[in-house]
PyMOL Python script that loads the backbone (N, CA, C, O; Angstrom):
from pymol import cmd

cmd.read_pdbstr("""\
ATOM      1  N   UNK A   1     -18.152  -5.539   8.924  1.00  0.00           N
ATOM      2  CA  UNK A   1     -16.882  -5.221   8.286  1.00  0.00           C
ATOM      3  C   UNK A   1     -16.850  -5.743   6.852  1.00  0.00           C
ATOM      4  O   UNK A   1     -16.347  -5.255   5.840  1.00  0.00           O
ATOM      5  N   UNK A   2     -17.626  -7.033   7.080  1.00  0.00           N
ATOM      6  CA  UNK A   2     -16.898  -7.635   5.311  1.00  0.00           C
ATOM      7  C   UNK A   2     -18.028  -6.896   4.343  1.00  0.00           C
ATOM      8  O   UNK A   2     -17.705  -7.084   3.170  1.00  0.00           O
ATOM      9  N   UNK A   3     -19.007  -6.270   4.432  1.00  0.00           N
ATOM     10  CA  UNK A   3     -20.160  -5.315   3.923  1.00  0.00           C
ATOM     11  C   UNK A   3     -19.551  -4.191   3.238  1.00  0.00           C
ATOM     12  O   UNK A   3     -19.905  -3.900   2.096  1.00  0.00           O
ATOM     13  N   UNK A   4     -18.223  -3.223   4.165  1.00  0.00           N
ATOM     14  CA  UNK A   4     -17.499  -2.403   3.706  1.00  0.00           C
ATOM     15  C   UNK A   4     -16.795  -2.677   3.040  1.00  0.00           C
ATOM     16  O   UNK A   4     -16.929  -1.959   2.049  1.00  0.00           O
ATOM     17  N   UNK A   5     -15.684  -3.636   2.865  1.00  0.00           N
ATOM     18  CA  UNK A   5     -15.234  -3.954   2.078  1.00  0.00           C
ATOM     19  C   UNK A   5     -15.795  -4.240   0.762  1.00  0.00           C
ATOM     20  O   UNK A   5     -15.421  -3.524  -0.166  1.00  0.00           O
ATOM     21  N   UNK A   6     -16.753  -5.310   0.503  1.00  0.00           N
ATOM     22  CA  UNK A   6     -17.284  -4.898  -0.614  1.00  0.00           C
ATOM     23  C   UNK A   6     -17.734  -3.563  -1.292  1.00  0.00           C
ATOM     24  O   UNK A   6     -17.503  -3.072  -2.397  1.00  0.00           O
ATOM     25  N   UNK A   7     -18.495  -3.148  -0.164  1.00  0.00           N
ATOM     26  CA  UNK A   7     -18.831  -1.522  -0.928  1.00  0.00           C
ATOM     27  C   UNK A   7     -17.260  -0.800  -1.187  1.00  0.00           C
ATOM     28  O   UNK A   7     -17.182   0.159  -1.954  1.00  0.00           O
ATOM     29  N   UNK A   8     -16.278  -1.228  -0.631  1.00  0.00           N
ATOM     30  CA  UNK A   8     -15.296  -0.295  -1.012  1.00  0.00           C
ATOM     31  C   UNK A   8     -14.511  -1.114  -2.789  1.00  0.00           C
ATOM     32  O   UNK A   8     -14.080  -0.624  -3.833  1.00  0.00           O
ATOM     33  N   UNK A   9     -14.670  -2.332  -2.330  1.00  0.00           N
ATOM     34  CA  UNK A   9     -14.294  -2.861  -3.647  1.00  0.00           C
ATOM     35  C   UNK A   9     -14.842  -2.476  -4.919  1.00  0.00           C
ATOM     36  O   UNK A   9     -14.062  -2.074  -5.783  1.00  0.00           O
ATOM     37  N   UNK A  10     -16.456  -2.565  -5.228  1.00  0.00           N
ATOM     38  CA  UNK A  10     -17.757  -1.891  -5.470  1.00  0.00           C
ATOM     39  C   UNK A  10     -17.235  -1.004  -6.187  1.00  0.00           C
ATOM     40  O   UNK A  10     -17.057  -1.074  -7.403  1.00  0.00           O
ATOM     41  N   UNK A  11     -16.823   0.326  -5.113  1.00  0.00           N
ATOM     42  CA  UNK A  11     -16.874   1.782  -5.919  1.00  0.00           C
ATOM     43  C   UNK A  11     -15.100   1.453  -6.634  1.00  0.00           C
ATOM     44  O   UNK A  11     -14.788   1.572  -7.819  1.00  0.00           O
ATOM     45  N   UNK A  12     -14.379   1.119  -5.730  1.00  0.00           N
ATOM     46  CA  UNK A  12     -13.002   1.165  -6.704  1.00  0.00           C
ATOM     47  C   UNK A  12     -12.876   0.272  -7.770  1.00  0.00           C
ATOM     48  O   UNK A  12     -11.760   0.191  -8.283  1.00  0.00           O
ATOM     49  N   UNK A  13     -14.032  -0.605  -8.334  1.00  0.00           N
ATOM     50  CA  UNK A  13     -14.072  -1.218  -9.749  1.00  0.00           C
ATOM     51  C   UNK A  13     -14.290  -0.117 -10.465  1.00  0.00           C
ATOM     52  O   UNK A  13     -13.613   0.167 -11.453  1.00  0.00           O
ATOM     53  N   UNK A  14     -15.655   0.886  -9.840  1.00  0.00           N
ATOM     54  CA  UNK A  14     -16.217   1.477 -10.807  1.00  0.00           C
ATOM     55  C   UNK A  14     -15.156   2.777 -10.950  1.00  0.00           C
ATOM     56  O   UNK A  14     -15.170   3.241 -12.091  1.00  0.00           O
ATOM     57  N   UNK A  15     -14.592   3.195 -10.379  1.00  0.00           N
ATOM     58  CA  UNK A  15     -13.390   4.049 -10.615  1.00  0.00           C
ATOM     59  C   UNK A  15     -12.728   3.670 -11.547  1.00  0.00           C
ATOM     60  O   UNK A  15     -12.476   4.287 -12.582  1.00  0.00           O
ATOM     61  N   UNK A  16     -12.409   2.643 -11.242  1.00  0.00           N
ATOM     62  CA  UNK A  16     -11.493   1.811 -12.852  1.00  0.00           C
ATOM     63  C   UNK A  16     -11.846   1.719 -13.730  1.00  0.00           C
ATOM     64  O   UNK A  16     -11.095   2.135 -14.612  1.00  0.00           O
ATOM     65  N   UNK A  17     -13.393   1.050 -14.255  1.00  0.00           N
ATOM     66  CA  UNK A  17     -13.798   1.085 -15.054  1.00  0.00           C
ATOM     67  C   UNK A  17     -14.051   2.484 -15.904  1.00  0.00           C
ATOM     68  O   UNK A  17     -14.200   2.561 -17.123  1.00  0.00           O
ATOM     69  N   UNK A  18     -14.061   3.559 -14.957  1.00  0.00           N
ATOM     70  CA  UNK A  18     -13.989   5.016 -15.278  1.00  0.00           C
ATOM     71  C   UNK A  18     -12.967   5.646 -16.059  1.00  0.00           C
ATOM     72  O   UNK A  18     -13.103   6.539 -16.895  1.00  0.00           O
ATOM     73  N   UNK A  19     -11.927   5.063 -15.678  1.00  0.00           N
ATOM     74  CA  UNK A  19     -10.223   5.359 -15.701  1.00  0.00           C
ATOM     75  C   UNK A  19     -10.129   4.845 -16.987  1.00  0.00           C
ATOM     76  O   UNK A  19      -9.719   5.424 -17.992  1.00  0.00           O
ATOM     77  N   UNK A  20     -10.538   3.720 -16.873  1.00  0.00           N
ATOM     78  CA  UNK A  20     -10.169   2.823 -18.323  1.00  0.00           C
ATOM     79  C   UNK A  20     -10.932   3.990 -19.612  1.00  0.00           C
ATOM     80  O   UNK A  20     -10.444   4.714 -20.480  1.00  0.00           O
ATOM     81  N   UNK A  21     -12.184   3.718 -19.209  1.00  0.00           N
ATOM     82  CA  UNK A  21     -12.886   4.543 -20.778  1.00  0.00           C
ATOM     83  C   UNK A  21     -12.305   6.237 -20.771  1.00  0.00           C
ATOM     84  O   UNK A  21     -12.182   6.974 -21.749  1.00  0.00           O
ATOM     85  N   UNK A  22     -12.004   6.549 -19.299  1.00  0.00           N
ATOM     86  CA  UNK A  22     -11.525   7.883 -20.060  1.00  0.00           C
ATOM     87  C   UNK A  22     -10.225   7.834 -20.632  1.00  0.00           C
ATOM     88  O   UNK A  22      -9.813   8.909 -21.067  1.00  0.00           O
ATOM     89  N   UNK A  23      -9.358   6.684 -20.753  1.00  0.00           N
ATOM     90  CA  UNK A  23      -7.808   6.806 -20.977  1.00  0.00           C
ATOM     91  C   UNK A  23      -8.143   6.675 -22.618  1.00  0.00           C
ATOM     92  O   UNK A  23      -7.336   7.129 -23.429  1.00  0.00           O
ATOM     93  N   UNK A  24      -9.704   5.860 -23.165  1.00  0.00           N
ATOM     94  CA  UNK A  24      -9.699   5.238 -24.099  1.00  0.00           C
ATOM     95  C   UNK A  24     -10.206   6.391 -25.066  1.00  0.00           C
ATOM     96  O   UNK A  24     -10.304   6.215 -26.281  1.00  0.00           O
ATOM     97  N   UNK A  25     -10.515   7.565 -24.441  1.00  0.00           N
ATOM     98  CA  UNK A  25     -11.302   8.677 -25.130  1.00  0.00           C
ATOM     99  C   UNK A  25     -12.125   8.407 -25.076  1.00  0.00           C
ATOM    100  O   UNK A  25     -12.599   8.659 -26.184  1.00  0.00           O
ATOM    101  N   UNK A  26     -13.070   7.845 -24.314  1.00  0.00           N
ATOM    102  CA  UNK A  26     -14.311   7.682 -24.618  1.00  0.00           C
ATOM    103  C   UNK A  26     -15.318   8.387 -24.025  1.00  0.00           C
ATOM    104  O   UNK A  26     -16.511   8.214 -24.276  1.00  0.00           O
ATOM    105  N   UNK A  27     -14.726   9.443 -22.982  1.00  0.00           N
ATOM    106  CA  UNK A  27     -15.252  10.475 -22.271  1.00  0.00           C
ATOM    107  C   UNK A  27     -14.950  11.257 -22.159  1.00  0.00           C
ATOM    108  O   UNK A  27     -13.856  11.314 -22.721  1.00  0.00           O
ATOM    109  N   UNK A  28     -15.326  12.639 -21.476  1.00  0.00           N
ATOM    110  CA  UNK A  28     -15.055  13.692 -21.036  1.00  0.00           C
ATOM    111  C   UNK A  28     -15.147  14.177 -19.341  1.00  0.00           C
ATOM    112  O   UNK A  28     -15.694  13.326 -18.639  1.00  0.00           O
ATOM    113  N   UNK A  29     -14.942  14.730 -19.020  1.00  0.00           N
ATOM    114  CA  UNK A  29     -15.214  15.188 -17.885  1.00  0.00           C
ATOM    115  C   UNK A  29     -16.748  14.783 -17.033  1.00  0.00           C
ATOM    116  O   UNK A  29     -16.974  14.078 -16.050  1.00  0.00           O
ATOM    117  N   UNK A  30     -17.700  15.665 -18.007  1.00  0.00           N
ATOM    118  CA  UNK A  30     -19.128  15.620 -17.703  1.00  0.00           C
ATOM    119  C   UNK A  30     -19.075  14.548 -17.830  1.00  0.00           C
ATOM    120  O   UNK A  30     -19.209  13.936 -16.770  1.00  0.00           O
ATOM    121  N   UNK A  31     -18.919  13.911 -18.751  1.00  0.00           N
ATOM    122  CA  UNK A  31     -19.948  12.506 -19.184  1.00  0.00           C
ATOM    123  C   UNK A  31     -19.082  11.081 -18.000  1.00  0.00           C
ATOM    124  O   UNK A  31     -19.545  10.004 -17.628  1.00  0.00           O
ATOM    125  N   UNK A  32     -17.785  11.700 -17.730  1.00  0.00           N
ATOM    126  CA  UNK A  32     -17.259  10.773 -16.756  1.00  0.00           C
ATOM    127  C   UNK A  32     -18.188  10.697 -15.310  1.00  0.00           C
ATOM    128  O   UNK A  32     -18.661   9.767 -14.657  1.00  0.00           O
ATOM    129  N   UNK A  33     -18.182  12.392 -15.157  1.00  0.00           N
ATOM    130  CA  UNK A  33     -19.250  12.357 -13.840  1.00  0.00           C
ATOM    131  C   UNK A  33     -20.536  11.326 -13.954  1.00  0.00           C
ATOM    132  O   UNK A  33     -20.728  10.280 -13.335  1.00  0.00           O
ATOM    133  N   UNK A  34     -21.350  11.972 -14.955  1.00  0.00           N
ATOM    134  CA  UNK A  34     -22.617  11.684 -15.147  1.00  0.00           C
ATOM    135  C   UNK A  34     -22.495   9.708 -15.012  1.00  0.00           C
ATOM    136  O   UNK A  34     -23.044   8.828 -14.349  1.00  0.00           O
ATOM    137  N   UNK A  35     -21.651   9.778 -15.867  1.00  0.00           N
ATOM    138  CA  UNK A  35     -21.581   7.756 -15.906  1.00  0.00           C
ATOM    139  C   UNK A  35     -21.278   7.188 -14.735  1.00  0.00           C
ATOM    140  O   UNK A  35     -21.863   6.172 -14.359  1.00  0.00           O
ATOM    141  N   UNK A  36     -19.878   8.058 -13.688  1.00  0.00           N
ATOM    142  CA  UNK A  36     -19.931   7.418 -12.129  1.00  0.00           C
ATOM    143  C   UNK A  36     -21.518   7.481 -11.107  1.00  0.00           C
ATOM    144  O   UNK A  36     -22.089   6.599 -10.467  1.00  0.00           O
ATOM    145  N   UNK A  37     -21.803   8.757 -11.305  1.00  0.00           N
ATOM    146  CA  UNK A  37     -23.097   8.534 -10.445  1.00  0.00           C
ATOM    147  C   UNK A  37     -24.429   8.005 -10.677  1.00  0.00           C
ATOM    148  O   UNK A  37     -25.432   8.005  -9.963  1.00  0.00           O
ATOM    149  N   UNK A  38     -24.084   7.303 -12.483  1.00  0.00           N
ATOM    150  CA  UNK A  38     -25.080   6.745 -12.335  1.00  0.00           C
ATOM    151  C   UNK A  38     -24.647   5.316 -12.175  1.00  0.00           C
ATOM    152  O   UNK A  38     -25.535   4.506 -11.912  1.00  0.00           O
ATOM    153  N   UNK A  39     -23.208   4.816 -12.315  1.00  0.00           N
ATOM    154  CA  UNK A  39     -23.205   3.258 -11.839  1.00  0.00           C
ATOM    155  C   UNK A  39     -23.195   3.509 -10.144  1.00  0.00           C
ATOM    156  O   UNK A  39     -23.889   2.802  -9.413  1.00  0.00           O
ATOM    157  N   UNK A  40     -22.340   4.584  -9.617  1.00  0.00           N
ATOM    158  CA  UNK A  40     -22.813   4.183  -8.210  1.00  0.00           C
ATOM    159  C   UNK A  40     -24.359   4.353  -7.782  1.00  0.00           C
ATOM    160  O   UNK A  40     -24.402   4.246  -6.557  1.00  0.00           O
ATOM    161  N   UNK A  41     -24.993   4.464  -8.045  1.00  0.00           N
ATOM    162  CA  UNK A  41     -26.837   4.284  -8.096  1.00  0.00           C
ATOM    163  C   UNK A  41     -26.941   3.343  -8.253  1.00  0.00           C
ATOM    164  O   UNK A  41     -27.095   2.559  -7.316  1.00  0.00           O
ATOM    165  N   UNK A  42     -26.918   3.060  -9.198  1.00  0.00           N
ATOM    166  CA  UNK A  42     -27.033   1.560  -9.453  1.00  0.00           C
ATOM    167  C   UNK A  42     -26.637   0.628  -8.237  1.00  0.00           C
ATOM    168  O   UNK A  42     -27.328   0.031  -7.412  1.00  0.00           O
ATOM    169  N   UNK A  43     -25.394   0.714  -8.412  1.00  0.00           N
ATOM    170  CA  UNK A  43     -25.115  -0.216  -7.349  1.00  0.00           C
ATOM    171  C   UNK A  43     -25.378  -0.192  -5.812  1.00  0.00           C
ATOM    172  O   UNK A  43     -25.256  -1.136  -5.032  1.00  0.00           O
ATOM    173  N   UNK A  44     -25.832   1.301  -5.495  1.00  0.00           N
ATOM    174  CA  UNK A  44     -26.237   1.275  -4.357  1.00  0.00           C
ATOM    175  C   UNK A  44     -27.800   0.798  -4.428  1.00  0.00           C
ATOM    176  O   UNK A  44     -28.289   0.205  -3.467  1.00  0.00           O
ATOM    177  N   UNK A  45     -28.381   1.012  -5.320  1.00  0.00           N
ATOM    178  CA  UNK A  45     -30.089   0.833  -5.378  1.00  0.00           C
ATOM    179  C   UNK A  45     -30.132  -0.878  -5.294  1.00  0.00           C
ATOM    180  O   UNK A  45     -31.033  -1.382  -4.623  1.00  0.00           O
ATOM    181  N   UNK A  46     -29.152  -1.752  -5.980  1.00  0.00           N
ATOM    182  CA  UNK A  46     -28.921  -3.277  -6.147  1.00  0.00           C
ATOM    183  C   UNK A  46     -28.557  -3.666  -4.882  1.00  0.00           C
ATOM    184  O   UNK A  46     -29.065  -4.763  -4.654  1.00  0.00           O
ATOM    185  N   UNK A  47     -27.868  -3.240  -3.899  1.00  0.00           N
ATOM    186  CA  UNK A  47     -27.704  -3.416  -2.621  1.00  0.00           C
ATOM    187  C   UNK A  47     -28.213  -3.170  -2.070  1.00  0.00           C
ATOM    188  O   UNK A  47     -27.687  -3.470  -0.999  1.00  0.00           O
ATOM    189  N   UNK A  48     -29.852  -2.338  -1.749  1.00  0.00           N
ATOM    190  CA  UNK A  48     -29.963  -2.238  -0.873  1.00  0.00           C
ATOM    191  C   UNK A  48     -31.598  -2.843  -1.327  1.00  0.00           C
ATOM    192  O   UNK A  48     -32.520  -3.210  -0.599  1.00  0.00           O
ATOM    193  N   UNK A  49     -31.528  -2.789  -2.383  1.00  0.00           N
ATOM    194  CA  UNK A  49     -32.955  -4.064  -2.382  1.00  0.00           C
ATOM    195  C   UNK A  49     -32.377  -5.583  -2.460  1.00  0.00           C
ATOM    196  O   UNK A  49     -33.122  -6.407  -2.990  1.00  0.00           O
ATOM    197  N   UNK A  50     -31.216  -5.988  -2.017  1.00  0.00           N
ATOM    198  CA  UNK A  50     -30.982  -6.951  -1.814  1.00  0.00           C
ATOM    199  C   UNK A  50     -31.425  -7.689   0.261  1.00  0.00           C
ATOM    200  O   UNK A  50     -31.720  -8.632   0.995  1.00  0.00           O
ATOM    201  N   UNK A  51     -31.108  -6.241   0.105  1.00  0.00           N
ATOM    202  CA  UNK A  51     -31.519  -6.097   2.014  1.00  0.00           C
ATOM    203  C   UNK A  51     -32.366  -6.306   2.012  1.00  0.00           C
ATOM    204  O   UNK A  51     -32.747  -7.251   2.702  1.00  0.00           O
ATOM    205  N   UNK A  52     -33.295  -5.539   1.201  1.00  0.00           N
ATOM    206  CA  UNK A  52     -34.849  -5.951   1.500  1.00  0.00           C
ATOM    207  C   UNK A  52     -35.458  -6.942   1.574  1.00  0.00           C
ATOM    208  O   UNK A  52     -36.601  -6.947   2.029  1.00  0.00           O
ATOM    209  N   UNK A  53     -34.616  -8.446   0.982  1.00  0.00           N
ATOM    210  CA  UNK A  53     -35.198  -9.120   0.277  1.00  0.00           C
ATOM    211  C   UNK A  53     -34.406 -10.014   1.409  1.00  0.00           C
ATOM    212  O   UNK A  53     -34.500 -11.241   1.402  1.00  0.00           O
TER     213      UNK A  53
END
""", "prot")
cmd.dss("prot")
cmd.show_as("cartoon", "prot")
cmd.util.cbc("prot")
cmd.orient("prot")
């Protein structure tokens, strides 16, 4: 359980952090996509070689 929670905390930072730069103009549509899936990569690739380890 407490695993999900983080992963849910996880993605709803990175939502925010999303929210924030697009309120700031600092994105567009595409480039909003492109920037979420690549921090959630990230963060899934950082978690799960943490498992490994």
């Amino acid at each position: 359980m407490k695993g999900n929670v983080s992963k849910e905390q996880y993605v709803l930072s990175v939502i925010q952090k999303a929210y924030d730069k697009g309120q700031q103009g600092d994105m567009n549509t595409d480039k909003m996509i492109d920037w979420l899936k690549q921090e959630l990569q990230t963060g899934y690739s950082l978690t799960q070689s943490r498992k490994a380890l």
